[in-house]
N, C-alpha and C positions, 0 to 999 in steps of 0.2 A: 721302722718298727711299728708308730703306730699305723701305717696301712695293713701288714699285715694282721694287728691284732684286729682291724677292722672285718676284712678279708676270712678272718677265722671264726669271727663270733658271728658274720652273718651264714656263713657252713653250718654250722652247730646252730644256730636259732632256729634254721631249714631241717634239722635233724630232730631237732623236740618238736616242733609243730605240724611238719610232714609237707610245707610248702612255702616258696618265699612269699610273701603277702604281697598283692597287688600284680605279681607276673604268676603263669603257669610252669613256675618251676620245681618237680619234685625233689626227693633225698639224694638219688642218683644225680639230677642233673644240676646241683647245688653243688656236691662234692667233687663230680669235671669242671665245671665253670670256675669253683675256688682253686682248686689247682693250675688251672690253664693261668689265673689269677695271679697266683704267686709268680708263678714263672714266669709272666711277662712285666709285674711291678718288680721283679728285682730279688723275692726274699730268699727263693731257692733256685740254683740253674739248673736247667735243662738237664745235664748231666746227672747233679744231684738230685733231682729230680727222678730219674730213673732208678737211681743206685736207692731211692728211699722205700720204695714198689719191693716185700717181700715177696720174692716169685716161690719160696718155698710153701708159705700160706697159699698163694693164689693156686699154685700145681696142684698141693693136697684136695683143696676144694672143688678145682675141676672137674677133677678124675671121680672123686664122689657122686658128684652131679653127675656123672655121664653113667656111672656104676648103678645108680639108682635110678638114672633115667632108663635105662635098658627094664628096673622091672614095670614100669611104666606102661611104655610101648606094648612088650610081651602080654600085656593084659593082667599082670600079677596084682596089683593092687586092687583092678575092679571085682576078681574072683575074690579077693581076701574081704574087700567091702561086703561084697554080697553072702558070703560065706558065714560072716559073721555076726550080719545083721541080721542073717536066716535062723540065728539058732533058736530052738524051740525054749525059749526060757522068760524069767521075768525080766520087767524092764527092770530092776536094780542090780538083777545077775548081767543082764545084757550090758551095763552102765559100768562094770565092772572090765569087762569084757573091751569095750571100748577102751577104756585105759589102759587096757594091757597089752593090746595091740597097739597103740600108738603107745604107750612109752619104750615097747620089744623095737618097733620098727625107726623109730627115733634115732632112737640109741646108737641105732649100726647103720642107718641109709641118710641121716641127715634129716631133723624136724621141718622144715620148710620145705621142701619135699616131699616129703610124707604128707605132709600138712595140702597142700596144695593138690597132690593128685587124687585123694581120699574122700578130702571136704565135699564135693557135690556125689561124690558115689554114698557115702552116709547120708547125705538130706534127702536122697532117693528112695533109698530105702525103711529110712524112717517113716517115712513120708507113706508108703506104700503098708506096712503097720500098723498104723493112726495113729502112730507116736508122734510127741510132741522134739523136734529135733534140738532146741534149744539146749534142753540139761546136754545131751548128749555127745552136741559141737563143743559145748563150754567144755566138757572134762576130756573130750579129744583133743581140745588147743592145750590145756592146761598140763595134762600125764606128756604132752609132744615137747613141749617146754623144760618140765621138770625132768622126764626119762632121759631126753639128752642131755642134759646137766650131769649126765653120770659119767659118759663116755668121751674120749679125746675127740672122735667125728662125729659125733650126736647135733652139732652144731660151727655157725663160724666163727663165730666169739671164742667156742673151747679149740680152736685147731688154731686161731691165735697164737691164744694166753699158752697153749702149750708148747709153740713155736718160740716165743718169748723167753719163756721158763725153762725149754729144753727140755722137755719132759718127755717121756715114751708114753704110749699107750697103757702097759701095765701100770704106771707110776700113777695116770691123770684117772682111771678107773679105781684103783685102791684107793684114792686119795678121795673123791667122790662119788664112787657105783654106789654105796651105801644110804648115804644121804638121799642120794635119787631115789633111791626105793622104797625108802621108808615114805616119800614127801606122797605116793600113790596111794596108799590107804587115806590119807586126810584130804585127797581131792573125792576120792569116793564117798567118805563119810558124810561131809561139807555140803555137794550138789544132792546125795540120797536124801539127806535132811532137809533139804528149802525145796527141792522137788516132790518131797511127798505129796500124794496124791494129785500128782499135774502131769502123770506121765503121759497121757494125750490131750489131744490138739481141741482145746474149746470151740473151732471154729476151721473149716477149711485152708487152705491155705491158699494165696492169692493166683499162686503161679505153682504148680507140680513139678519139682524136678526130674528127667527124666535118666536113666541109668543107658550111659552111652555101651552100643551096642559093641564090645570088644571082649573077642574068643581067648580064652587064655591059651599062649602057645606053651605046650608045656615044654619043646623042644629048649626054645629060647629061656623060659624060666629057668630050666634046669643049668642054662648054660650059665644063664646071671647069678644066678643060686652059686654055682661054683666056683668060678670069678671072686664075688663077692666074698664065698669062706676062706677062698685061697689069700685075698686082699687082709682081711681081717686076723687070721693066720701069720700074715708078714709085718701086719703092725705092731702083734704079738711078740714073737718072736725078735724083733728090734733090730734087723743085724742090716739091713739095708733103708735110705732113709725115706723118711713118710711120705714124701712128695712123689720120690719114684715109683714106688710101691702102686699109690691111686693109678700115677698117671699110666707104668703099664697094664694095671688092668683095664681102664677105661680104652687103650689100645685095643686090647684081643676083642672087648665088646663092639667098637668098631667096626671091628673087619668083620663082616657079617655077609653071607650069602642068602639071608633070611630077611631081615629087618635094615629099614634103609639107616643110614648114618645119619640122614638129615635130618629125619626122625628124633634121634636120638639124641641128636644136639641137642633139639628145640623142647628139649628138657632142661637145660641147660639155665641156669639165670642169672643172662648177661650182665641184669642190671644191679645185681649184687656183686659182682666182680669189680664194675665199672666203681662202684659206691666207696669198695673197700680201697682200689687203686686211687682215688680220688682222695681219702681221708689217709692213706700215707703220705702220700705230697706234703697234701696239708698239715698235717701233723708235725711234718719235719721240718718245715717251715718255720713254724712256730717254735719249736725245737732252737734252729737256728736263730733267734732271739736271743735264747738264755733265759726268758721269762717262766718257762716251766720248769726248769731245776731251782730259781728261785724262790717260788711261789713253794714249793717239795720244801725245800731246807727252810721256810718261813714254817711250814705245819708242824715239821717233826721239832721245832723247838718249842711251840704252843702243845706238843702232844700228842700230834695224828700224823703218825708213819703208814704211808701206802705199802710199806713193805713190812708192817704190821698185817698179818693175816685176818686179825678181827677188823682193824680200822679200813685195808682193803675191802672185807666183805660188803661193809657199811657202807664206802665209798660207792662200790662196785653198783650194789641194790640201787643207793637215789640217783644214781647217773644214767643205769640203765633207765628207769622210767622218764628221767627226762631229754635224752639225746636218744635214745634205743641204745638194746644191749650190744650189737655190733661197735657202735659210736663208741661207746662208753670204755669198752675192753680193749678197743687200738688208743684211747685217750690214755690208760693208766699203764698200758704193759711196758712201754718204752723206758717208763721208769722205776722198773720193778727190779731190785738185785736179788737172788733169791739166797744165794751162798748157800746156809745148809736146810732151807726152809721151803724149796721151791716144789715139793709136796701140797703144802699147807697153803703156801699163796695159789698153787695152783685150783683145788679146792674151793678157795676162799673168793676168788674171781668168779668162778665157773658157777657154784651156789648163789652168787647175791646177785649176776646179773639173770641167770637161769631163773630163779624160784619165781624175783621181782618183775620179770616180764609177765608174771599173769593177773600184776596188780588192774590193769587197766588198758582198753584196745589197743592203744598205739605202742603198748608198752613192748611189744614184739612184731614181728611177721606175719608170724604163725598166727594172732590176734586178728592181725587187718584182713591176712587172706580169710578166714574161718567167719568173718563179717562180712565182708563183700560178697564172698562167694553163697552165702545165706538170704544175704537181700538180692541178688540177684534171683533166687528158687522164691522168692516172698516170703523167708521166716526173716522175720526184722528182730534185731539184738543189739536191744541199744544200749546207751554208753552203760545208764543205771545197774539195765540188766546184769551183765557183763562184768560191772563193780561188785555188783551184790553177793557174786561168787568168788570173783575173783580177790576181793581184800581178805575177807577170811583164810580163802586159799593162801594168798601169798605170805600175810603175816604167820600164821600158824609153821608153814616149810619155812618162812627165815629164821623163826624161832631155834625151829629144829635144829637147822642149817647151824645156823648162829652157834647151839653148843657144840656140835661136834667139831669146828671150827676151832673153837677154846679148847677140845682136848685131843686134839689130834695131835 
């Protein structure tokens, strides 16, 4: 027992900090190592081991990745970059704009995704404006975080907690599309307010990013375009389940006579698979102690039911920011019953790890890429920066969050 607990709390210390101290190992390669861990110290077999791997989450999210990789490739996102950074308007309309494309595209193609293929096509174009790109990454990362909060595939955390809860697509968007949309005017209001008058750049910028040079195929768009409504359509609809649904779309994008496959893959990311595969081992490991059903039936007699929708949400928010929201939502779901509440939990998970990832960089993905890929172009956004907008942002949407939570 105590190896494993040992075994699990150095996993999760590698998931709040972002790497094991003194070796070069990241969140990915912390959560294989711990699993291969378990299974060779003894806590969970081989077997159980496999049987603990949701291949139903892993399917859904594939197929996504490959659905969204396809608008990638095609050149979809660099036209929708450039399109939108072109428009002839102010930077506080243009900052609006931003939002609303990242939390549209969010919603339905997966924020990390979007997040990643966009971020240097934006500091491109900013950049080529004399705008300053800071306000403008910040409230990309932040509408990309919050927007998906709305939807069952906006995120992997929400295709989880919905797998968890059993939830349909219509159940997990009524139960949160709301919240998500309202949390987009108070990222607008927030970054418009502390950016007044800094909407450009004091000083050049170190390094120019430059807008890689890719035709939009409209052939393939159109084809990803219908794929993707046809996909979204069947999630709707509910009558076949979520996992299949992705995975055969992401087939038909495949078979292509246009766009190579390997291409398409390599949208694909491995290393969030691997992370997620590696924190269910783990998880169930731990599991098989007994130590986490006890620790659960010690809270709810002091007061705090995880399967309290408010005490969820709360959980859900400081967890996220200190293991990351992925971590945090395979930590609580296993113990989630929802009986006639799994609406309301559902909601309540998807809001408090969504909103709280825009507290602070590491507190998401969508943060680190939208950082890195910035210091790489030389606009630097550091930690302060980044806080300065992002605590207001997130306290205000958990506020939000928080009521409708209680009267839902």
């Amino acid at each position: 027992m105590y190896t494993t607990l040992i075994i699990f709390f150095i996993v999760y210390l590698v998931m709040g900090v972002g790497k094991l101290p003194a070796f070069n190992v990241d969140r990915t390669g912390a959560a294989i190592v711990g699993a291969l861990a378990m299974i060779v110290v003894g806590s969970i077999t081989p077997q159980a081991a496999w049987n603990a791997i949701d291949y139903r989450t892993l399917g859904l999210l594939f197929g996504l990745m490959i659905v969204s990789g396809a608008f990638t490739v095609s050149g979809f996102y660099a036209w929708a970059a450039n399109k939108v950074a072109g428009l002839p308007i102010s930077p506080t309309a243009l900052l609006a704009v931003f939002i609303a494309v990242s939390a549209g595209l969010s919603s339905l193609l997966t924020n990390d995704v979007v997040v990643l293929s966009m971020t240097p096509l934006l500091i491109s174009v900013a950049l080529a404006r004399g705008l300053n790109p800071v306000p403008f990454l910040l409230a990309f990362c932040f509408a990309a975080n919050s927007g998906a909060a709305g939807t069952l595939i906006g995120s992997p955390q929400n295709m989880i907690a919905a797998q968890s809860l059993d939830l349909s697509f219509n159940e997990f968007m009524m139960a949160s599309g709301i919240p998500a949309l309202l949390s987009l005017p108070i990222i607008w209001c927030i970054i418009a307010w502390q950016y007044r008058g800094k909407w450009t750049l004091e000083r050049p910028a170190t390094q120019t990013a430059t807008t890689p040079n890719i035709e939009l195929d409209k052939v393939e768009t159109t084809k990803a375009i219908i794929i993707a409504s046809a996909v979204i359509i069947a999630l709707v609809v509910d009558i076949w389940p979520q996992e299949l649904v992705a995975l055969a779309g992401a087939g038909i994008l495949l078979v292509n006579r246009s766009l190579s496959s390997k291409d398409v893959l390599k949208q694909v990311d491995g290393n969030l698979l691997l992370l997620i595969i590696g924190l269910f081992i783990c998880n169930q490991a731990l599991s098989n102690t007994g130590l986490p059903q006890s620790l659960f039936d010690w809270l709810r007699e002091v007061g705090i039911n995880v399967n309290d929708p408010l005490s969820l949400f709360f959980a859900g928010s400081l967890l996220s920011d200190v293991v990351g929201n992925n971590p945090a939502v395979m930590l609580l779901s296993p113990y989630l019953h929802p009986e006639n509440n799994a609406e309301s939990l559902g909601a309540a998970i998807a809001l408090g790890t969504g909103f709280s990832s825009n507290l602070i960089i590491f507190g998401s993905l969508a943060g680190i890429i939208v950082v890195e890929q910035a210091a790489s172009c030389g606009i630097k956004i550091t930690f302060g920066a980044f806080a300065k907008s992002g605590v207001p942002v997130t306290l205000l949407t958990l506020l939000m969050a928080g009521i409708w939570v209680v009267f839902l």
